[in-house]
C-alpha angles and dihedrals in degrees: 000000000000086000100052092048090046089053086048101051089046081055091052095069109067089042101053083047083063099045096052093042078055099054089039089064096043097050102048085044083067122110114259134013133227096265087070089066084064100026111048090038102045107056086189089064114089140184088280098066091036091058090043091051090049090044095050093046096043090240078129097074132076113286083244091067102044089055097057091039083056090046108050086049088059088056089057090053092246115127091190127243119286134265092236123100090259090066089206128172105267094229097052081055091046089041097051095059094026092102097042099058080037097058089035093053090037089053092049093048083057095047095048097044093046096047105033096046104052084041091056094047103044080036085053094040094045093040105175094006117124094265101043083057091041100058090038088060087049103039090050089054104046090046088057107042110094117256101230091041087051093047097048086048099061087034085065106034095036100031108029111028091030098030086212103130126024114247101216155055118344106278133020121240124287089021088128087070097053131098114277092249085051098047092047082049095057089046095057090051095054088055108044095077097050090037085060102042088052093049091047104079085038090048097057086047109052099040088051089055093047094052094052095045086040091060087038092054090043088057100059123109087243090062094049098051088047085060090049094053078069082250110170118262102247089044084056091047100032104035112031099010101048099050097056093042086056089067096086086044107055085051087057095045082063090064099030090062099062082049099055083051097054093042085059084075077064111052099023083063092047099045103038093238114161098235149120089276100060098040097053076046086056087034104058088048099055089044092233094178093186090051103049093046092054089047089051097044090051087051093046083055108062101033085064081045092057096054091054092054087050101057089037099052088041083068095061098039085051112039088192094072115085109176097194079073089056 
């Protein structure tokens, strides 16, 4: 099993190189640079300043150089400083709204996980029954309803004709000065509505895939002679049935993480949420090339993660597999 990580992570490497030397072009093939912000909406602001501000920040030189000058900063473990008139370092801004994306994305992995998996399997052991056509129903249509329509709409039923829930940011005004219960409590309603708009679409999928690994476990020789032991019925579903049907699962949970993370430009926009996601989104229109680069490596990064705790978690959930014969 070590081996098998070590030789993962080594191949991790070269893919996350290419990744980032990707995202670099593309990014520079863009429209527009970062000079335009100063130069088209500030008439006092000539070529002169437009040439100093691309010679201080390197955007003179080939694209090839600027690629190995970022990179080699990166090896060093320095993102650069960003574009904006703060001229901070890139990491103190990642690392500001870091552990916001991180616990949204984390709550909405709980939520999905708890929710989609019990649904598939009640949905696979009652097949035809009210409730299996019911959530079907539901599931398909939540899978297919937009994000950010979904997310306007219960910001205005739930947040602005009810007045239940607040629409924006992370915490109201003046929540610094509360007890600590009430302001746990504020915290928990402002993110209950962007917690729930990033699990929906994770949620009908997932759900969707359980149930159809769950009627295709049921179904084995091995199923059927646990029935006939006279086992009881929740022992056959929920012990020899349920660990075999995750399977399918934990290697999806491998690419519905990366996604999670890149909704959050989504729902952190639309609901004003400090996070990740809205600053790549300010990032990317104020054409911050340091910033977005950074953005784009960490989430290299953890999708490729991701993918590492899935196999590696697909071994413990199957006890066949042993990755040092592959």
């Amino acid at each position: 099993m070590l081996g098998y990580i070590a030789k993962r992570i080594a191949f991790m490497i070269p893919m996350l190189f290419g990744i980032t030397l990707i995202s670099f072009l593309l990014m520079h093939m863009a429209p527009g640079s970062p000079t335009e912000l100063y130069t088209e909406l500030n008439p006092k602001v000539g070529a002169e300043f437009r040439e100093r501000f691309e010679a201080y920040y390197g955007l003179d030189k080939p694209l090839p150089v600027q690629y190995v000058t970022w990179l080699g900063r990166v090896a060093r473990l320095d993102l650069g400083v960003s574009f904006s008139p703060d001229k901070r370092p890139v990491w103190d801004k990642i690392r500001e709204r870091l552990p916001v994306t991180l616990l949204l994305n984390l709550l909405s992995l709980v939520l999905i996980l708890a929710t989609a998996v019990p649904l598939g399997v009640i949905s696979a052991v009652r097949r035809g029954s009210r409730f299996d056509r019911t959530t079907t129903v539901l599931v398909f249509a939540g899978f297919s309803v937009p994000s950010f329509w979904l997310a306007l709409l219960l910001m205005k039923w739930l947040g602005v004709d009810l007045g239940w829930l607040p629409i924006s940011g992370l915490e109201s005004l003046g929540a610094a000065n509360l007890p600590p219960l009430a302001r746990f409590w504020d915290r928990v309603q402002h993110l209950i509505l962007p917690v729930f708009v990033s699990a929906v679409g994770g949620l009908a999928g997932i759900s969707r895939y359980m149930r159809g690994s769950m009627l295709e476990v049921i179904r084995q020789d091995y199923v059927t002679a646990a029935r006939a032991k006279g086992l009881p019925e929740w022992r056959v579903v929920y012990v020899h049935a349920l660990r075999n049907s995750l399977l399918p699962i934990v290697t999806l949970m491998g690419f519905w993480i990366p996604a999670l993370i890149g909704g959050s430009v989504i729902f952190e926009t639309i609901f004003a949420i400090p996070g990740m996601g809205q600053l790549f989104y300010q990032s990317v229109m104020a054409r911050d090339y340091p910033v977005i680069q950074g953005i784009l490596l960490l989430g290299s990064g953890l999708t490729l993660l991701g993918n590492l705790v899935a196999d590696v978690a697909y071994a413990l959930v199957d006890p066949r597999i042993r990755f040092g014969r592959t």
